[in-house]
RODORO-53813 format. One record per residue (C-alpha): x, y, z. Coordinates in steps of 0.2 Angstrom, whole numbers, plus 5000, padded with zeros to 4 digits. Example, Ala and Ser with C-alpha at 12.3 -4.5 7.8 and 13.67 -1.06 7.14 Angstrom:
    c1    c2    c3
  5062  4978  5039
  5068  4995  5036
end
This chain:
    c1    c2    c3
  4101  4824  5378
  4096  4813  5365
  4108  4797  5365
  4120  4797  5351
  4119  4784  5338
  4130  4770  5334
  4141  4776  5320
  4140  4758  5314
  4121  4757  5314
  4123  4771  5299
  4134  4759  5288
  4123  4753  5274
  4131  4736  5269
  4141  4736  5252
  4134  4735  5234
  4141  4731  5217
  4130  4739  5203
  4135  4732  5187
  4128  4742  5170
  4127  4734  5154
  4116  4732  5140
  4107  4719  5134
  4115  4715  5120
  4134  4715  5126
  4140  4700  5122
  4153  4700  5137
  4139  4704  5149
  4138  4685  5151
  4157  4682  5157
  4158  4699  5166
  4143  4699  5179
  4145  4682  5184
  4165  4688  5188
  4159  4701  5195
  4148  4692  5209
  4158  4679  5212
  4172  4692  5217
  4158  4701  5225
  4152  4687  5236
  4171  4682  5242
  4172  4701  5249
  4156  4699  5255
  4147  4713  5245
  4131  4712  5237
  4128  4712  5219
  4117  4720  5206
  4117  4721  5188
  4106  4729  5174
  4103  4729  5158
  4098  4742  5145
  4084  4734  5133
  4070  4739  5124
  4056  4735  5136
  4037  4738  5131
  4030  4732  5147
  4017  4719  5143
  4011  4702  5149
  4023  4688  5141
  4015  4673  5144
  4029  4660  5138
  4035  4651  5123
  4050  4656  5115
  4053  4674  5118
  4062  4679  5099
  4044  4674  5095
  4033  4689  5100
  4036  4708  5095
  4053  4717  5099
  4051  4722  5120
  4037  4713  5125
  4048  4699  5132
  4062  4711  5140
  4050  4717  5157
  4043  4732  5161
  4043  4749  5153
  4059  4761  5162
  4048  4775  5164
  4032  4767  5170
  4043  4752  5180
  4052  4766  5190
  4068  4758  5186
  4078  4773  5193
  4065  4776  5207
  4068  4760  5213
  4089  4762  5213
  4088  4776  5223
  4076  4763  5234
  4089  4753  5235
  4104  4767  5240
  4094  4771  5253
  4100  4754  5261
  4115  4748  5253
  4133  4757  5249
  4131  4759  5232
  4145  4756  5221
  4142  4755  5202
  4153  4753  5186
  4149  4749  5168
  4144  4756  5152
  4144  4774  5150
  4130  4773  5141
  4119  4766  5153
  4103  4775  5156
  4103  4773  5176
  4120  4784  5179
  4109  4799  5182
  4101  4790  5195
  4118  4782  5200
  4124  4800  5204
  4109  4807  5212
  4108  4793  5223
  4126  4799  5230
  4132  4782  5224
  4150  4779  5221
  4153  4780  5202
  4170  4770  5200
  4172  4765  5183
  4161  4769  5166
  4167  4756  5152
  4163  4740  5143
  4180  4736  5142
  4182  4718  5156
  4200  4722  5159
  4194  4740  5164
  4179  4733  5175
  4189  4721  5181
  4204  4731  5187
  4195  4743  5196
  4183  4732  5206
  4194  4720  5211
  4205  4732  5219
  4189  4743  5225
  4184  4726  5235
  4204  4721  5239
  4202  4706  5232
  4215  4697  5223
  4216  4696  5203
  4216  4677  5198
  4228  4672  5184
  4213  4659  5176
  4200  4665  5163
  4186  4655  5158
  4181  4659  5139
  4163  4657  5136
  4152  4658  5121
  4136  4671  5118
  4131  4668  5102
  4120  4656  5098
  4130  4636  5093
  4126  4619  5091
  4112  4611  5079
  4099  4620  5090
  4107  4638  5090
  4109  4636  5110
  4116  4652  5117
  4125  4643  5133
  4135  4655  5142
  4120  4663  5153
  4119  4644  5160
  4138  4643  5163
  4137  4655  5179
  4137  4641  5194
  4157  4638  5186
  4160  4656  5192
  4151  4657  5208
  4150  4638  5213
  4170  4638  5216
  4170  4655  5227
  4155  4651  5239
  4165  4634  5238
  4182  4641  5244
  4190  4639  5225
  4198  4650  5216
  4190  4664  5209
  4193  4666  5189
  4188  4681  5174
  4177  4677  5164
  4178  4683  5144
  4169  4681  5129
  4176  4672  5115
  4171  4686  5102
  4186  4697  5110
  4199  4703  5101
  4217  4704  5104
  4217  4721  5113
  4206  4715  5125
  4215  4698  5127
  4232  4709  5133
  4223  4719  5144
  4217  4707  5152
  4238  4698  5154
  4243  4715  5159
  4234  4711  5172
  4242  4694  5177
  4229  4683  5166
  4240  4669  5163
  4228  4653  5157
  4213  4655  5147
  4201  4639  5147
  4184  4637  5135
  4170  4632  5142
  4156  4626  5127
  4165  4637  5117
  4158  4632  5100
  4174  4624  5092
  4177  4637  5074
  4176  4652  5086
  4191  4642  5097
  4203  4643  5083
  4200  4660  5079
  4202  4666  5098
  4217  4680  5100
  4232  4667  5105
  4221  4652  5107
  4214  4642  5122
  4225  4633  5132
  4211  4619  5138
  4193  4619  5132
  4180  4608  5138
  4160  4605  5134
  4154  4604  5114
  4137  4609  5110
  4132  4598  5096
  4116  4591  5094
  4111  4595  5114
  4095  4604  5116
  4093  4617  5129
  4083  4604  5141
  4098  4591  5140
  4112  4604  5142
  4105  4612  5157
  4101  4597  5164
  4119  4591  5164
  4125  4609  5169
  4114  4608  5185
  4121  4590  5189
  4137  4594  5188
  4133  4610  5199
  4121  4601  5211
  4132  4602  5226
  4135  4619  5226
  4115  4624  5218
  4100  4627  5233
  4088  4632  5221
  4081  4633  5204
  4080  4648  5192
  4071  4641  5175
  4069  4652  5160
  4078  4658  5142
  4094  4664  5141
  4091  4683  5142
  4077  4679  5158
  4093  4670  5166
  4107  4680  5162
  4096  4696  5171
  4091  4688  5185
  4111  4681  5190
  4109  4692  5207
  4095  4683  5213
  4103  4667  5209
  4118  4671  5218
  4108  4675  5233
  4098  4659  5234
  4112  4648  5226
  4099  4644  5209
  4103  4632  5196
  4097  4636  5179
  4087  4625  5167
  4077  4627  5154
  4067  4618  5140
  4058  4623  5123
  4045  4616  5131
  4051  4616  5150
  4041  4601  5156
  4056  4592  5146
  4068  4597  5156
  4057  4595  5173
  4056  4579  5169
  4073  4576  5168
  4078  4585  5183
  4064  4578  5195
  4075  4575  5210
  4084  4590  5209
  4069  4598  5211
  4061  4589  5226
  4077  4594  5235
  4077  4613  5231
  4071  4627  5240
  4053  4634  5238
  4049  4641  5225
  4055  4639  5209
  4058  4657  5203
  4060  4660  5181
  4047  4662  5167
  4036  4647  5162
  4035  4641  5144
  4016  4638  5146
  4004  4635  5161
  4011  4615  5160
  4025  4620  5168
  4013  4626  5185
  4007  4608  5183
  4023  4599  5183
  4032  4610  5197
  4016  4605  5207
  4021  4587  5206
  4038  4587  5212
  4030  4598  5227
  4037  4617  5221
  4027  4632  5214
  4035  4645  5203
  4037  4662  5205
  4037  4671  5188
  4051  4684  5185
  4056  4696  5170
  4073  4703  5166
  4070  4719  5173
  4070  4726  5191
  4062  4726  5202
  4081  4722  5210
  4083  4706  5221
  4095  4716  5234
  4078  4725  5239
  4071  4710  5245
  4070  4714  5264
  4061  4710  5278
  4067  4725  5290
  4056  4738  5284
  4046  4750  5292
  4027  4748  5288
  4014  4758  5296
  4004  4752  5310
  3981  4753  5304
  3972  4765  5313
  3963  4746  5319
  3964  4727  5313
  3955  4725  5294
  3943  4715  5302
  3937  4728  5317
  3930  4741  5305
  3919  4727  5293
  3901  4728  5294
  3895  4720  5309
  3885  4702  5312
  3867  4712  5312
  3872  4722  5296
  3874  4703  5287
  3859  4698  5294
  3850  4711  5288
  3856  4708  5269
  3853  4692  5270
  3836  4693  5274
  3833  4709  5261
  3840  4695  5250
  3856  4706  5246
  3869  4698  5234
  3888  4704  5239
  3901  4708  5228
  3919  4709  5227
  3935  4708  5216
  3949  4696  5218
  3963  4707  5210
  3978  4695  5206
  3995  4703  5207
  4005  4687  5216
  4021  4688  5206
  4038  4696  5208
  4036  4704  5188
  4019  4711  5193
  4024  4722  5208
  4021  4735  5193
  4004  4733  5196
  4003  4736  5214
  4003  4754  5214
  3988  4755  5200
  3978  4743  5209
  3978  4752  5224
  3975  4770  5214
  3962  4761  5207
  3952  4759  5223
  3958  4776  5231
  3950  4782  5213
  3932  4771  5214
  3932  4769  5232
  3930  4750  5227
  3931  4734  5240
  3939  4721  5234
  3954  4708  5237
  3974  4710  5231
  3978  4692  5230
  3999  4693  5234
  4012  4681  5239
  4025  4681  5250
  4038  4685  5238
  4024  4701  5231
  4026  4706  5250
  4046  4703  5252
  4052  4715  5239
  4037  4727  5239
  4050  4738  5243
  4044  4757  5234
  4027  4747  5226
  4016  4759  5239
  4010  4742  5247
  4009  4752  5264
  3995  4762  5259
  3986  4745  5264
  3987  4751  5280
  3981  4772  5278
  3962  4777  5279
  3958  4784  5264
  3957  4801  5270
  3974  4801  5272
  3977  4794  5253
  3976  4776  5257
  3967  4761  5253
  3964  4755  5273
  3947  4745  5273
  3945  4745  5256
  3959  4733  5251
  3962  4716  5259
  3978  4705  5258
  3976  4685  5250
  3989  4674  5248
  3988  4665  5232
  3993  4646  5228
  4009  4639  5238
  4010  4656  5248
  4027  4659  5239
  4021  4654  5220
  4011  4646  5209
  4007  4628  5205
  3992  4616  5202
  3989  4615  5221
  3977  4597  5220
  3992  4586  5211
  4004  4593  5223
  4012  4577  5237
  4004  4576  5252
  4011  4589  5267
  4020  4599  5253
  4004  4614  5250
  4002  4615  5269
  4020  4616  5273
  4025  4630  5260
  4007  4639  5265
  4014  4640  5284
  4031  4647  5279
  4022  4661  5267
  4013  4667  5283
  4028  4667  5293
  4034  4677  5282
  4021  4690  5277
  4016  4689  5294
  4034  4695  5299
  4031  4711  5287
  4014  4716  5289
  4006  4723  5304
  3998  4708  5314
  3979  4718  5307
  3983  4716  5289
  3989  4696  5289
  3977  4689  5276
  3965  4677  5282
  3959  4672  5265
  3965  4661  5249
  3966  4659  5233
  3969  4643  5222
  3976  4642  5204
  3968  4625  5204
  3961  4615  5220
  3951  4604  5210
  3954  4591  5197
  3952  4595  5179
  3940  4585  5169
  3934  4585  5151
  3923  4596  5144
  3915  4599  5127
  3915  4616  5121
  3905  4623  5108
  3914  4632  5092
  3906  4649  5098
  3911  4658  5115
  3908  4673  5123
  3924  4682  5129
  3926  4701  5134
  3908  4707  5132
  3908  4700  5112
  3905  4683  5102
  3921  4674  5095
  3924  4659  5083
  3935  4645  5089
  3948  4638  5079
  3962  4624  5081
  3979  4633  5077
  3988  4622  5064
  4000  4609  5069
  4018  4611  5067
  4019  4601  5051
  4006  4615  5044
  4017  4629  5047
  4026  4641  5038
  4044  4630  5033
  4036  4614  5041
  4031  4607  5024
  4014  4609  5024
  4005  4618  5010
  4001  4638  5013
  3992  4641  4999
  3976  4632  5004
  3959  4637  5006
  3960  4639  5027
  3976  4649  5022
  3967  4660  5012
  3952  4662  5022
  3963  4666  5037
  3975  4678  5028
  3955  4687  5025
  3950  4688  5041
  3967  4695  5050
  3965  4709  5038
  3949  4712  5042
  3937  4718  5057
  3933  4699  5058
  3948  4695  5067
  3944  4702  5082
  3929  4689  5084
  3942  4671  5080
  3951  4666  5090
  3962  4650  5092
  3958  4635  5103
  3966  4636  5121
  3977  4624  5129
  3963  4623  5143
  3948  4624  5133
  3941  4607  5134
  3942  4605  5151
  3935  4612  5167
  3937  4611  5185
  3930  4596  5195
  3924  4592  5212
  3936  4603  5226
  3950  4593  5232
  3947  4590  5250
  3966  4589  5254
  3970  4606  5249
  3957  4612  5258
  3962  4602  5275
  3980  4610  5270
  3972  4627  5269
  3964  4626  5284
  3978  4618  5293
  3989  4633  5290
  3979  4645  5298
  3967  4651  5284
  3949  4656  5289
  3942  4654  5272
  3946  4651  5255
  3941  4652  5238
  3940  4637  5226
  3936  4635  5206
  3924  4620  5211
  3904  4623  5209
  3909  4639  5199
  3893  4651  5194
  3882  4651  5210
  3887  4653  5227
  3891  4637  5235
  3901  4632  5250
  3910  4615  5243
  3919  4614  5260
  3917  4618  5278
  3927  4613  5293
  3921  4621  5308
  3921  4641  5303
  3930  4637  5290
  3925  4637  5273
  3927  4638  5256
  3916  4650  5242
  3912  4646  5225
  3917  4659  5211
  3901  4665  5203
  3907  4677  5189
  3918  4677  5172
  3924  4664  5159
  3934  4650  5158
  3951  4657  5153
  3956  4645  5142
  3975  4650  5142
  3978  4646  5163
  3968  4635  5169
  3954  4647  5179
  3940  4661  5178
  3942  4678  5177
  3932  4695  5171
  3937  4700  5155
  3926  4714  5153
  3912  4724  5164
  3900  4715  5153
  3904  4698  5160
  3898  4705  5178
  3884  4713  5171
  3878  4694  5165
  3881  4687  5182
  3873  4703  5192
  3857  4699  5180
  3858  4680  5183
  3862  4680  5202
  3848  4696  5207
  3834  4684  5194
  3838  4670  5207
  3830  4679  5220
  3841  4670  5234
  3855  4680  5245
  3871  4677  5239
  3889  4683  5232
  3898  4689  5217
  3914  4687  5215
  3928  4686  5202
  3946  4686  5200
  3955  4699  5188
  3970  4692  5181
  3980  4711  5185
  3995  4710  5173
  3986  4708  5160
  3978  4725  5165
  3989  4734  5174
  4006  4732  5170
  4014  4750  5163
  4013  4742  5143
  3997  4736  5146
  3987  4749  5156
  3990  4759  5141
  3978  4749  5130
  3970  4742  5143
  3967  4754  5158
  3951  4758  5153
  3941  4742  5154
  3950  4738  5171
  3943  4755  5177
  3925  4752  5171
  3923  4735  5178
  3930  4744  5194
  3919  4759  5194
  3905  4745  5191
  3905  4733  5205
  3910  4749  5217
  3892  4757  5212
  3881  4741  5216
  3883  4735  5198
  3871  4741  5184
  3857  4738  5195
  3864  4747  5211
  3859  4733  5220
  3873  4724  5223
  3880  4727  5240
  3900  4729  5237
  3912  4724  5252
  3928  4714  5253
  3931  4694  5251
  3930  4691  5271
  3915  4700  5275
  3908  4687  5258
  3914  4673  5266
  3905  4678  5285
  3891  4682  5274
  3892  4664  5267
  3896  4657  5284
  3879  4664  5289
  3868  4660  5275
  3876  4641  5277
  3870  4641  5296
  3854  4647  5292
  3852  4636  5276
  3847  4650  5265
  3855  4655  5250
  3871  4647  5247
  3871  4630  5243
  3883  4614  5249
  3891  4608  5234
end
C-alpha cells in the first residue's frame, strides 16, 4: 500500500491578492497596508492592477510621454495574466479582495481561491483582511498624497511604502494607510473601526486643510524637490530597514510593491535616473544584486555598472513576484545539449569544405520579456531553427508557466530540445556595462546567476556560453548622415534641443519645422530618423578583465562586441574563448549590434561566403522588440523571416545552421588550425 502523505505537505502557504485599478487613487495607501499586515502574519502578498496595457517595448524616459498603454506592460490576453494566477493558485492559498470590477475575479473563482471581500472601500478592505489574517487593527493612519504636488507635479505616495513596511518587518506598529482625497464617509469608517490618529505624510499642504476633520500631525513638504532629491532622502531615511533597490516612475513602483516587500527594495527615481544614481552611490554599493525597475535611458546600465550592480528591467504588470520559485519540477533531456551536437570529424569536415556557421543570439534576459519566451520557442518548433535564448537568472527564476521546460523535450515530442541552447547575459542576474564594472564585482554576481540557474535546470541544460551588453570600451566614431537600418536607407538628424521645443521658447515656425512637419505626413518619414544616444561611438578593443571574470566563473566561451564583422577570436585562455559578432547594425539606442531585418543577414551571408575562408554568422535579435504580445502583432512577420532564413542555409543554402556552442568549437578548431578565424 502506497504511503500516506503528510497532510501538511498539501498546505499551500498563504496569499493575499489585492485587486485594484490603476487609477485608484487609494491603491497607494491601501496595498502597502495591506502587506505590511500581510508580512506580520506571515502571508505572502500580491497585488494588480487593471490598466490599459498595449504590450510594446518602453524603452525609458518619462512614461506620460508615449501613447496611452505602451508604458503599462503587457497586453492581458496575450500576457496570460489570468493564466498565470491560476499558476500561482497552484502553489499558494489564495486569498483575494478588491474591486468588484476587476477583471481577474473570474480567474479568482476558477482557481478555487478564497474570494473574501469585493470593494474599493479601505475601511471594507481593511476590516476584512485584518481579521481574515487575525491580526490586530492599529489605531494610526498615515494620510498620503496620489496626485501630483510640488513645483515639479511629483506624485510621492508610491515612494512612501518603506513607512508602512519598514516599521512591521522592524517590530513597530502597524498603521492604515489613506488617501488624502477621502471623504468624510470614508474617514468614519475607518474610526468605526478604532482609527484614532491620522498623520500626513507629504501631504501637499491645501489638500491638508481640506482633509475630513483635519490631520492631527503632518510631516514632509514637497516644494521645489525633484523626484531624484526626494527619493534620495526617502531611502536615506529608510536605509536600515531597505536591502535593495527598486528604480522607476511612480506607476512602475507602486506595481511592483510585492517584490519590494520580498527583497526589502528602496525606491528612487530620476527624470533622468543617473541624477539620482549619483546621489545614492553608496546605498547602491551596499544593496543586493540586481537593481530591479525600468531605466530612463541606456545611461542608467552605465552608471549601475559603476557602483558594481546590473539592472533587471520590470513593467507594472505580471508576471507576479510570488512565482518566483526555485522548487519546480523541470524535465530531465533525453541527453546533455552537448552529447547530441555534431561531432569533432563533422567540424572538421566544414571547415575544410570552407563552411560558414550560423546562429541567432535571441535576447529575452529580462523579468518584462518572459512574454517572449513562449514565441521564441514556437518560433524554432515552427522553422526547426538553431540558435541561442540568451536569459538571466531572474528569466529562469520566475519562468514559472513561460513554457521554458520545452528546452528540455525533443522536438517530436513538441519541444525545442537540441535546437535551443540557454546563455546567460551580462551580470547573470541583469544588465550593465560589464567593462566599467569594479574589479571582482562581474565574476562575483556571474558565479551566483549559475548557482542559481544551475539549481533550476537539469545539470544538461546549464549554459556554457555568454553574452555581453558591452565588454569593451566605447570609443568615438564618425558616422555618416546616411545609414542603413532594417533592409532600407535612412537620413540622420539631430532632434532639437530642449530650448527648441514646443513651449521651450524656441521658434516653431522655421524652415526645419516646416520641412519636418512635411515629411512626418509623408512616406519620407519612414526613411529619417533622429540621431541616437550611441551613434557616434563604437566598441573598442575587448576588455581582458571581463573576460578573465567570465572564464573565471565557469564559462566555456563567450561572445564580445570587439572585432565585430568577421570572425575573430579577441581572447583565448586555454579552451576558452571569445567570438566576434559578424552580422547586423550598430543600434544606436543600446549600445550593441543586432539584425533589424532578414536583409541585414542576407549582406553579411554575401560578404562572409565572398571571403572564401571558414567561419561563423552570428547575430543577436533584441526579442522584445519582436516578440512581446503588442509587438509581435506588428512585428511577428520580419522576426519569422529572418528565422525561417538562417534555418534554411541563408539565401544561398549554404550556410550551415547550428547553435552558439557548436560556433564556438567551430572557432576553437579553426584557431588551432590557424585557418579562418582571425586573433583580434
Amino acid at each position: 500500500m502506497a504511503a500516506l502523505v503528510d497532510d501538511e505537505a498539501l498546505i499551500r502557504p498563504p496569499l493575499l491578492l489585492y485587486l485594484a485599478h490603476a487609477r485608484d487613487l487609494q491603491r497607494m495607501a491601501v496595498a502597502p497596508t495591506l502587506a505590511a499586515a500581510a508580512e506580520r502574519a506571515g502571508w505572502g502578498f500580491e497585488c494588480y492592477y487593471d490598466d490599459l496595457r498595449k504590450g510594446r517595448h518602453f524603452g525609458g524616459g518619462d512614461p506620460a510621454a508615449v501613447p496611452s498603454g505602451w508604458a503599462a506592460g503587457s497586453l492581458v490576453a496575450g500576457g496570460r495574466h489570468a493564466d498565470r494566477l491560476l499558476w500561482l493558485a497552484a502553489s499558494h492559498s489564495i486569498v483575494a479582495l478588491g474591486d468588484s470590477g476587476s477583471l481577474l475575479w473570474p480567474a479568482v473563482e476558477a482557481a478555487g481561491a478564497e474570494g473574501l471581500v469585493r470593494s474599493r472601500d479601505p475601511a471594507e478592505l481593511y476590516e476584512a483582511a485584518f481579521e481574515r489574517m487575525g491580526e490586530p487593527l492599529p489605531s494610526l493612519v498615515r494620510v498620503v498624497d496620489g496626485r501630483p504636488q510640488g513645483s515639479h507635479g511629483l506624485v510621492v505616495a508610491p515612494y512612501l511604502y518603506p513607512a508602512f513596511l519598514g516599521p512591521s518587518l522592524l517590530g513597530g506598529e502597524t498603521v492604515l494607510g489613506i488617501d488624502v482625497a477621502s471623504d468624510e464617509e470614508e474617514r468614519r469608517s475607518l474610526e468605526q473601526l478604532g482609527a484614532r490618529e491620522f498623520h500626513g505624510l507629504y501631504v501637499d499642504p491645501a489638500r491638508a486643510r481640506d482633509f475630513p476633520g483635519g490631520l492631527d500631525s503632518s510631516e514632509g513638504e514637497v516644494g521645489v524637490q525633484t523626484y531624484a532629491t526626494l527619493t534620495a532622502t526617502l531611502a536615506a531615511r529608510h536605509a536600515d530597514w531597505g536591502q535593495g533597490v527598486l528604480i522607476g516612475d511612480p506607476d512602475l513602483v507602486a506595481a511592483q510593491l510585492p517584490k519590494a516587500r520580498r527583497l526589502r527594495l528602496v525606491p528612487l527615481y530620476g527624470r533622468p535616473q543617473t541624477d539620482v544614481l549619483a546621489r545614492t552611490e553608496p546605498l547602491l554599493r551596499a544593496a543586493r544584486e540586481p537593481v530591479y525597475g525600468r531605466q530612463y535611458d541606456d545611461h542608467d546600465f552605465f552608471a549601475l555598472a559603476r557602483v558594481g550592480r546590473g539592472f533587471q528591467i520590470v513593467d507594472p504588470a505580471p508576471p507576479f513576484d510570488s512565482g518566483c520559485t526555485r522548487d519546480r519540477a523541470f524535465p530531465s533531456p533525453p541527453a546533455a545539449l552537448w552529447d547530441v551536437e555534431p561531432d569533432d570529424e563533422q567540424l572538421e569536415r566544414w571547415a575544410d569544405e570552407r563552411r560558414v556557421l550560423v546562429t541567432l543570439l535571441l535576447w529575452s534576459g529580462m523579468i518584462r520579456e518572459l512574454d517572449c519566451i513562449s514565441r521564441l520557442i514556437d518560433l524554432v518548433a515552427t522553422t526547426e531553427l538553431r540558435a541561442g535564448l540568451v536569459l538571466t537568472s531572474a528569466t529562469v527564476e520566475h519562468a514559472i508557466g513561460s513554457e521554458l521546460s520545452l528546452l528540455s523535450v525533443p522536438p517530436e515530442r513538441g519541444g525545442v530540445f537540441g535546437l535551443l541552447e540557454p546563455l546567460l547575459g551580462s551580470t547573470g542576474a541583469g544588465v550593465a556595462a560589464e567593462a566599467l564594472m569594479p574589479p571582482g564585482a562581474l565574476e562575483r554576481s556571474l558565479v551566483a546567476a549559475r548557482v542559481t540557474t544551475a539549481g533550476i535546470l537539469p545539470e544538461g541544460l546549464v549554459p556554457r556560453g555568454w553574452w555581453p551588453l558591452l565588454d569593451t570600451s566605447l570609443v568615438p566614431h564618425r558616422t555618416s548622415r546616411v545609414g542603413w537600418r532594417a533592409g532600407r536607407p535612412r537620413l540622420r538628424f539631430s532632434p532639437r534641443g530642449p530650448g527648441e521645443l514646443e513651449g521651450g521658447g524656441g521658434p516653431r515656425n522655421d524652415l526645419r519645422a516646416r520641412v519636418g512637419s512635411v515629411v512626418r505626413s509623408t512616406r519620407l518619414a519612414s526613411f529619417v530618423e533622429p540621431r541616437r544616444p550611441f551613434d557616434h561611438l563604437r566598441p573598442g578593443e575587448i576588455d581582458q578583465a571581463v573576460a578573465e571574470a567570465v572564464r573565471a566563473a565557469g564559462f566555456t566561451y563567450m561572445w564580445t562586441k570587439a572585432s565585430f564583422g568577421s570572425p575573430n577570436v579577441p581572447f583565448r585562455r586555454d579552451d576558452f574563448l571569445a567570438l566576434s559578432l559578424t552580422a547586423g547594425n550598430w543600434d544606436g539606442w543600446s549600445p550593441f549590434y543586432t539584425a533589424g531585418a532578414a536583409a541585414d543577414i542576407v549582406r553579411a551571408e554575401r560578404r562572409l561566403l565572398r571571403a572564401g575562408r571558414p567561419g561563423w554568422l552570428a547575430t543577436t535579435i533584441d526579442s522584445p522588440l519582436w516578440a512581446l504580445p503588442g509587438e509581435l502583432l506588428e512585428h511577428g512577420a520580419g522576426l519569422y523571416r529572418i528565422a525561417e532564413l538562417v534555418a534554411r542555409g541563408g539565401r544561398s543554402g549554404k550556410l550551415v545552421n547550428v547553435t552558439p556552442h557548436v560556433v564556438a568549437r567551430y572557432a576553437r578548431l579553426l584557431d588551432d588550425r590557424g585557418s579562418g578565424a582571425r586573433r583580434g
